[in-house]
N, C-alpha and C positions, 0 to 999 in steps of 0.2 A: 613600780611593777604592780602591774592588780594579783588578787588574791585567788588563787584557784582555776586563773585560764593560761590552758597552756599554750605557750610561744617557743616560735626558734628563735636561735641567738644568731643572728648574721655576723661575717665579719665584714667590715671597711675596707678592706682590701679590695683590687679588683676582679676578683673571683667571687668575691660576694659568698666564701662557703660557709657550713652552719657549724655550729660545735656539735658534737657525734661525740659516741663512745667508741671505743675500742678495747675488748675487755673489760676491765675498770678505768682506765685512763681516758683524760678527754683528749679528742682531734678535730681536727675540721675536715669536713667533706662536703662534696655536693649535695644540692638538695635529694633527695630521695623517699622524702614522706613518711619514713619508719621510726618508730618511736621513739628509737636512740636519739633522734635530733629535737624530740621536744621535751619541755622543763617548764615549769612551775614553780610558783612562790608560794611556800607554805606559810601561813602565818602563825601558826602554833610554834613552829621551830624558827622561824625567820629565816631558816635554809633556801637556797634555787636545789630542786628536787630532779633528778632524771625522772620521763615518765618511762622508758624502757630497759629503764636496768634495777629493777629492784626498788624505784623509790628513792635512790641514796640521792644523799646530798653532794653537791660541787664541796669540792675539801682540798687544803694546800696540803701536801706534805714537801718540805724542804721548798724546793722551789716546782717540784711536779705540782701538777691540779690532775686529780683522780675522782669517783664518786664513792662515798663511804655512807654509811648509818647515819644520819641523822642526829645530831647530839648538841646543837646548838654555840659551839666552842668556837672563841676569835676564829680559825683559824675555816669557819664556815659560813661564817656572817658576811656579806657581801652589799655595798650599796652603789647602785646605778644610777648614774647621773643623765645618762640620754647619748652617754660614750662611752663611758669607761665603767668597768666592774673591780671595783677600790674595795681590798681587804678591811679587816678593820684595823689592819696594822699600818695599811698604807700599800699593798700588794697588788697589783692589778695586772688581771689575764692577761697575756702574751702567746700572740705564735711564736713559734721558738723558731730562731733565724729568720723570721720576717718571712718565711718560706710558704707565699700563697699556692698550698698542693694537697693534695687530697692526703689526710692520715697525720699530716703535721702533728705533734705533739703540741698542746698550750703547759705553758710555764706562767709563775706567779713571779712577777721581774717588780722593778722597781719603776713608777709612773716614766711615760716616755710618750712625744707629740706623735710618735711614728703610725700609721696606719694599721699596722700590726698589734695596737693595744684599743683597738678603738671597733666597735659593737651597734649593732641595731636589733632589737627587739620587734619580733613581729609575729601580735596573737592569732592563732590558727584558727579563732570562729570569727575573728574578722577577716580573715583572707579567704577563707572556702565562700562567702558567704556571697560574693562576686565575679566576676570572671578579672574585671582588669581594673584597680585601686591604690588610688594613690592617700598614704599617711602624710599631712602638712600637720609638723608640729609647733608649737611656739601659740597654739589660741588659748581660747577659756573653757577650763575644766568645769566652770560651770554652765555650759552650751547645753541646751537640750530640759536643763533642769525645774521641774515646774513644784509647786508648792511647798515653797518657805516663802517666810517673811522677809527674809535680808540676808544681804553676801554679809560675813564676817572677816575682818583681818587678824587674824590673833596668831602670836610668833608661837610656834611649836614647843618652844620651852617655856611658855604660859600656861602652859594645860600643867593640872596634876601632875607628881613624879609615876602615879601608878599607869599613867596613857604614854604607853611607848614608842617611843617617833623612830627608832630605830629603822634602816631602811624604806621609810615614808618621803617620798618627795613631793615637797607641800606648793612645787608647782605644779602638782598635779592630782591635787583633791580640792576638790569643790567645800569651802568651809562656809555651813549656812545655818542662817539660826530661823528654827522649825518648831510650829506650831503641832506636837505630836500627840495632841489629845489623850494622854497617858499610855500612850507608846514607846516603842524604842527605835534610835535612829538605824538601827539596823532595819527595821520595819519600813523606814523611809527609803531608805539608799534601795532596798529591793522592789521597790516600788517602782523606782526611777530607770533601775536598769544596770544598778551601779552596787557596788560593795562599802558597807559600814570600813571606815578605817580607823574610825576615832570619835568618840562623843563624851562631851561632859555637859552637865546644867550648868544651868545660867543666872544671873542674879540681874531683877530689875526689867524684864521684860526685852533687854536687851545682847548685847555683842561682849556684855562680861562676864565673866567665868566665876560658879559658884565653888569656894573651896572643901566645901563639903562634897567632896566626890564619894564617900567610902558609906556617903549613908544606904547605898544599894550596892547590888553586886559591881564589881570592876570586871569581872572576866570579857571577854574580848575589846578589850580597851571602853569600855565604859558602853560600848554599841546597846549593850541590853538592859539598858535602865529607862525606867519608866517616866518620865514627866509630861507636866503640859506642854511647854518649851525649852528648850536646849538646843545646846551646837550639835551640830552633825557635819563631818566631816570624811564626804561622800564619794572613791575612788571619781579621779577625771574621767568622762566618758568616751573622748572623742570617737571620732566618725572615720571612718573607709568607706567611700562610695565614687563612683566614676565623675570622673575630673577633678576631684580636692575632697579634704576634709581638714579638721581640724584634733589635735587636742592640745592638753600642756604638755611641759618640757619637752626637752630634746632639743635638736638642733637642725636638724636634717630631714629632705623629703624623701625619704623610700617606695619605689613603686615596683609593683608583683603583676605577672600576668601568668593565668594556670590556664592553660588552653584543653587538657586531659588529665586526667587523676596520675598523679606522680611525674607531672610533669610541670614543672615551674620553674619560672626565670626570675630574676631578681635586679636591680638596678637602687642606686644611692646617689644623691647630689646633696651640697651644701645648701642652706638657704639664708 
């Protein structure tokens, strides 16, 4: 999930409805463009945020999922894999009885192949931004990417313990080692078009990682440290534009067509 743009949650069902609130509680409903149906990934709290209920965070209690305050707790932490929204205990959203209809309740159930646990994400300035756009995922998050020196492969649990991969799908960040002339790769990524997710220096002019991270600030995962070169590891970018695009992860092509304001259709296929 990028940081700060807000998406609706589709479901895989063949309604294709979005998660909604209801109260505090989450539902699924048709689309209808109002704020209850869109959310956001904060990265200070690593929460999915409603943008029209207060802010609150997606939250389990028992087996309901409701929106609450923000507080960073198991039991709010959430990571998407391109299907499924996996607790950190192992809990992932469910319509409750499989019941594709408007107002449905989600429940936090136990993983299950059924259609009913299974999700598409679709960010809202990339879909106003065209009339009819189709998402093709499964390319290179580093498409589009201009000025670094080299793609890097480095395992997520390579980096410092203070760069937190927590909810980071590193199929789908661009990791490139950048010549930032005493910059920060946060500087870089906004450059590109794309959000800072992760940087550390580098030793040797290359693809290896300096252990001295703590010699500069760590706050937002290393993004704001100064060097000549260092890793940057720079949200995937992909594209929506008429007849294909690309980015990472996922698994599925999802295609939208908005013919009039509050008026939008939605469609999903495997690929």
């Amino acid at each position: 999930m990028y940081i700060g743009r807000p998406f609706n949650i589709a479901s895989k069902m063949p309604g294709h409805r979005l998660l909604d609130m209801k109260s505090n509680r989450l539902v699924i409903m048709k689309a209808n463009e109002k704020k209850t149906q869109q959310f956001e990934f904060d990265y200070k709290t690593k929460t999915i945020r409603t943008k029209g209920y207060n802010n609150y965070a997606i939250d389990i209690r028992n087996t309901n999922v409701y929106a609450y305050t923000a507080n960073s707790y198991w039991y709010q932490l959430f990571r998407y894999d391109g299907t499924y929204f996996t607790n950190q205990r192992g809990k992932v959203l469910n319509i409750e009885g499989a019941r594709d209809a408007d107002g449905t309740y989600i429940r936090a159930d136990n993983k299950a192949t059924k259609s009913s646990f299974q999700w598409s994400i679709m960010y809202l300035d990339a879909k106003n931004s065209v009339s009819t756009s189709t998402w093709t995922s499964g390319g290179d998050p580093c498409a589009g990417m201009k000025k670094y020196a080299k793609k890097c492969n480095i395992a997520q649990s390579k980096f410092h313990k203070l760069v937190n991969m927590d909810g980071i799908d590193a199929s789908n960040v661009c990791q490139v080692l950048v010549n930032t002339g005493g910059k920060t790769c946060d500087s870089y990524c906004k450059k590109q078009g794309r959000t800072c997710m992760y940087a550390q220096d580098n030793e040797g002019g290359g693809c290896k990682l300096s252990p001295k991270h703590t010699r500069q600030t760590t706050k937002n995962n290393g993004c704001l440290q100064k060097w000549g070169n260092q890793i940057c590891g720079c949200s995937g970018g992909g594209s929506f534009s008429s007849g294909g695009g690309s980015s990472g992860g996922g698994s599925s092509t999802t295609t939208w067509t908005t013919s009039t304001p509050g008026k939008t259709t939605w469609s999903t296929s495997p690929t």
